[in-house]
N, C-alpha and C positions, 0 to 999 in steps of 0.2 A: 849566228850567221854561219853561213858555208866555208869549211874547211878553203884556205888558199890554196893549195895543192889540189883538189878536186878541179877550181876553177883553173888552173892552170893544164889540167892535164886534158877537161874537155875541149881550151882555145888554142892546145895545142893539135888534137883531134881535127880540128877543123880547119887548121891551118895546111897539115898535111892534105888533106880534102882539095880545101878550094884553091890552096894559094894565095891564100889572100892574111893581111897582117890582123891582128884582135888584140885591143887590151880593154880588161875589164877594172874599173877607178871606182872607189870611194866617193862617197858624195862630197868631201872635203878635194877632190881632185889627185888624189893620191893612187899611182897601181899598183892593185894587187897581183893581179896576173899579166903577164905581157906576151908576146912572139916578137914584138919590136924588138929595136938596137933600142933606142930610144924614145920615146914617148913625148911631144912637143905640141901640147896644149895647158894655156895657164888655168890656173883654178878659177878665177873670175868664169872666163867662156863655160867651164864645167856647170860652174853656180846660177850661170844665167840660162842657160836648159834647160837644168832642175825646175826652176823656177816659171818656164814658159808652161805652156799647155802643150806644145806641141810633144809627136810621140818619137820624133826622131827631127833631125836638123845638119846640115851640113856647114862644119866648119872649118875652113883653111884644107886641108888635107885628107880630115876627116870624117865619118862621117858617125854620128853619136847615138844614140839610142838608150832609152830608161832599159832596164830587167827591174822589174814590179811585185813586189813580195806583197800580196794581197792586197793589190791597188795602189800603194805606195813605193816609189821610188825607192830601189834598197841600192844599185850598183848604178853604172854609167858602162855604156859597150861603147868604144871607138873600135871603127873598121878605116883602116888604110885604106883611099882612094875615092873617084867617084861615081864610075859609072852604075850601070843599070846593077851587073854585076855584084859589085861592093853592096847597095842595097840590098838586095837577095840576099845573099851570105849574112849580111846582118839581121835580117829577119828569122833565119834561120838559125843565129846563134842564141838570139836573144831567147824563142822556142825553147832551145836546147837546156840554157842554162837555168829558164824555169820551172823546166822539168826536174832540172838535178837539182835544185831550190827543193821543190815538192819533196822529192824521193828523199833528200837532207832532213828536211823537216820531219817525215812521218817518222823515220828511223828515229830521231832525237823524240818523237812524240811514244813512240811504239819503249822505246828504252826507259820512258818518264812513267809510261801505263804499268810495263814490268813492273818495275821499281817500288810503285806507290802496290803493285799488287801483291809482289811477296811481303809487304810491312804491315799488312792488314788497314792501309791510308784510304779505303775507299767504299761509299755505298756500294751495296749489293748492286740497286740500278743503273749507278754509273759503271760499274766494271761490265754490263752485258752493252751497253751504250758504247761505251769508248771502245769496246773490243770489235763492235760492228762498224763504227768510223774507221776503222785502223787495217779494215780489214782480217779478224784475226778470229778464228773458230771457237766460239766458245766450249765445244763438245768433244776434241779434242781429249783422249786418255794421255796425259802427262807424269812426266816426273824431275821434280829439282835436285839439280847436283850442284854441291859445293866444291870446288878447287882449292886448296891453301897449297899457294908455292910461295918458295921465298925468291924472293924479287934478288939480283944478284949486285945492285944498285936503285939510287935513287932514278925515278922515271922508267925503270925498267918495265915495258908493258910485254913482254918476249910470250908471256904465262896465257894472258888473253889474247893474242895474236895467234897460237898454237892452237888456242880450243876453236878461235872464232873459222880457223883454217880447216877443221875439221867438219864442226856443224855449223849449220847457214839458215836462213830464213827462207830458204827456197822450200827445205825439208820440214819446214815446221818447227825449227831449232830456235831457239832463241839465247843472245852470250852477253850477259853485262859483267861490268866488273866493278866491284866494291870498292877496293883501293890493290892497292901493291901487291898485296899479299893472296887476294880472294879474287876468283872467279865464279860466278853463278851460271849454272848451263838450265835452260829450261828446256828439258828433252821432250819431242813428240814422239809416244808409243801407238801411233794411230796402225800403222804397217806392225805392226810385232804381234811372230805368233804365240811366244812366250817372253812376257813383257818381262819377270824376275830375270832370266837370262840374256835381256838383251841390255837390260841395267847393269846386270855384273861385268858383261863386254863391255859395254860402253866404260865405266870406270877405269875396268884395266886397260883398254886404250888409251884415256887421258893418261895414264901413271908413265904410260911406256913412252907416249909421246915427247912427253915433256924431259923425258932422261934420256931417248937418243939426241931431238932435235934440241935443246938447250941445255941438256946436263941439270936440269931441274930436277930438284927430289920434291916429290910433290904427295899430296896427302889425299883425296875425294870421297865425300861421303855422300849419301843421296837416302831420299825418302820413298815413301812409297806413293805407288800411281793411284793417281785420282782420276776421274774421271770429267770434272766441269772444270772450267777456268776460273771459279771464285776457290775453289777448293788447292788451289796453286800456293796459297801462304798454309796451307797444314803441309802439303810437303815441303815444304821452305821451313818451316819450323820442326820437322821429323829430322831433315837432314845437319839444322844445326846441334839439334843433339846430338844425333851419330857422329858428326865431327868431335864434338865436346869429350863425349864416352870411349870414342874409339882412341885418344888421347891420353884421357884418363888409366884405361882397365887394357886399351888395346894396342898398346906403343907401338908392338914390332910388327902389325897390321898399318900397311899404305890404303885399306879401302875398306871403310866399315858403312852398314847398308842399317838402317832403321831397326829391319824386319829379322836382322840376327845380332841384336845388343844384349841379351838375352838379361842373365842377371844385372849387369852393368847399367842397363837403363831405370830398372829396380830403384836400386843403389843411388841413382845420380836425383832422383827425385824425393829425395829422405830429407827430411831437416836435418843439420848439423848434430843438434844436442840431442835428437832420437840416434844418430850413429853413434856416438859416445857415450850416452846411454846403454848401449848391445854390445859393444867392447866391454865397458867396466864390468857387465850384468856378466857375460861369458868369461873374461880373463883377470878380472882386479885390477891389480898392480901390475898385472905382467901382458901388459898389450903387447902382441908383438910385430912392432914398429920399426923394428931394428937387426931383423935376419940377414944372416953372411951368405954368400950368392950361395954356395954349398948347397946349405938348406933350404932356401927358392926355388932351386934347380931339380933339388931330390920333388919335393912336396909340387911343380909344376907338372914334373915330368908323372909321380905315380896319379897325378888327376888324367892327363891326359890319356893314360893308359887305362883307365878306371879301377884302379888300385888293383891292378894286377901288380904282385910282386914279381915275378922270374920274368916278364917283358918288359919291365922300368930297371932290372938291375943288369939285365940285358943292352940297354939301352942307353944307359949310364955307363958302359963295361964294369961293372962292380960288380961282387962275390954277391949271392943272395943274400948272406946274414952280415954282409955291410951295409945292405940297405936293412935290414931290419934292426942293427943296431941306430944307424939314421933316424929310423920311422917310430924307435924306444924313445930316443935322445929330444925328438920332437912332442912325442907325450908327455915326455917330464915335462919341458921347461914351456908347453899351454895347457896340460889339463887334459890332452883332445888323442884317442888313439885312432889316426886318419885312416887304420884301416876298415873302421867301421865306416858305415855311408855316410850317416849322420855325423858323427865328428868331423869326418872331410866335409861333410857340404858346408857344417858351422865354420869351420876352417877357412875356405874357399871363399865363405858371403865376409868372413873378417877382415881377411889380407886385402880383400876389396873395397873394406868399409873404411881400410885404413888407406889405403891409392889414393881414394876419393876424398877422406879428411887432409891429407898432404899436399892436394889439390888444389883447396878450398884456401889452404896458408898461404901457398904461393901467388892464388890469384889476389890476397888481400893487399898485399904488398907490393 
């Protein structure tokens, strides 16, 4: 059913309007929504309404009317008063409130289509069916973004109230939310003239949003655009990778995208006992699973430079042949002289193969 606060904020709408009083009851005779002081009708009177054929009845003071949720009685409307007036207004409310019935429902139906769409829950033929009841473009170039913020308490919704405030269903947007933690954005690229960069905006504005307006540190990963609306669960499953990976291999990264996981997506698709396999085959005994930040730092930074030495000890502020005792002392104790390509790259897929088995521990447990 209809959120009570919805219904409360339309009869009060209409009250400012006409002036006139509105409460909407329960079929048990209970209000949910009111503009009375008071409400003073028993439940019996309510029950014997319900129960007539007729579509409206005046009682004592009031005067009552069904709101019909596909031909069936769902609410009871009391209007204050009798005249001509009073009926109009109730006619007019009862309209209103069926409308916001409808537009409740498709949203809850449109949420439910989402939903069953990114889980791969649905025929081919019912997804182009339901997408044309619902109003909803199948052809549409799309892409799914993942949210992980932490919730700052229980019922905290602060994280999807943020995204939902951003993008809208007027724009082609679409915002569910998983639980606490997760928000799903299903973006329309229909207007983008370069779709890769309006993904990588949009991301970094959810990141920022969410850290000035609620001090959320928040994480977003997304897939890549598709083009039809059945094609909506592979980037829904692109972007849970990219979450996965960018976690994994890419901690001090807030926004990792499918389409730049590079090795890391590699990696995260290995069986277990083939990575431990390519450890023991490349180091023995001496996996090295256990390096002091020191030597993380040297071996991060001369990858990132592409093993320039004099701009990584630059960079480091260290003497050149400080790092090159470093980049010795690192040969010894794997076997690997990183400043060949090949031993770095073996280096690079290791330290990664080892992220990703450390990974694997923690999630067992």
């Amino acid at each position: 059913m209809i959120a009570n606060q919805l219904i409360n904020s339309c009869i009060a709408e209409l009250k400012e309007i006409s002036k006139v009083d509105f409460a909407v009851l329960e079929l048990d005779g209970t209000a949910i929504a009111t503009t009375m002081d008071k409400v003073e009708i028993s439940p019996l009177s309510v029950r014997s309404f319900i129960d007539s054929t007729a579509d409206s009845q005046v009682i004592g003071n009031y005067h009552l009317f069904r709101i019909l949720d596909d031909d069936v009685t769902a609410y009871v409307l009391l209007v204050s008063g009798n005249n001509d007036n009073v009926y109009l207004m109730g006619r007019v409310a009862v309209s209103e409130l069926g409308h916001l019935m409808e537009a409740y429902k498709e949203k809850l139906d449109r949420n439910n289509f989402f939903q069953n769409l990114l889980l791969d829950n649905m025929l081919l033929v019912d997804i182009y069916n339901r997408a044309k009841k619902l109003h909803i473009r199948p052809d549409v170039r799309r892409a799914v973004f993942i949210i992980e913020a932490e919730a700052k308490e229980a019922g905290d919704n602060s994280a999807v109230e943020i995204v939902r405030s951003l993008f809208s269903d007027v724009t082609g947007d679409f915002v569910t939310a998983v639980d606490e933690k997760e928000v799903i954005l299903i973006k329309s690229l229909e207007d983008s003239a370069d779709e890769e960069e309006t993904m990588k905006n949009t991301a970094a504005t959810i990141v920022d949003m969410m850290g000035a307006e609620a001090m959320i540190k928040a994480r977003v990963a997304y897939g890549t655009a598709v083009g039809e609306i059945r094609e909506v669960s592979k980037s829904y499953k692109e972007a849970r990778m990219a979450l996965d990976v960018g976690k994994i291999f890419y901690a001090e990264r807030n926004v990792a995208s499918y389409s730049s996981l590079g090795i890391g997506r590699l990696i995260y698709q290995l069986p277990e006992n083939l990575c431990q396999i390519f450890l023991n085959e490349i180091f023995g005994e001496n996996i090295p699973d256990h390096m002091d930040e020191e030597t993380l730092l040297t071996i991060n930074k001369f990858f990132e430079n592409n093993l320039n030495v004099s701009e990584t000890s630059r960079q480091l502020f260290i003497h050149r042949n400080t790092l090159v005792y470093r980049i010795e002392k690192i040969e010894k104790a794997s076997g690997l002289d990183i400043r060949s390509f090949e031993d770095a790259l073996t280096l690079k897929i290791a330290l990664m193969v080892v992220k990703y088995l450390k990974y694997l521990e923690t999630r067992e447990y």
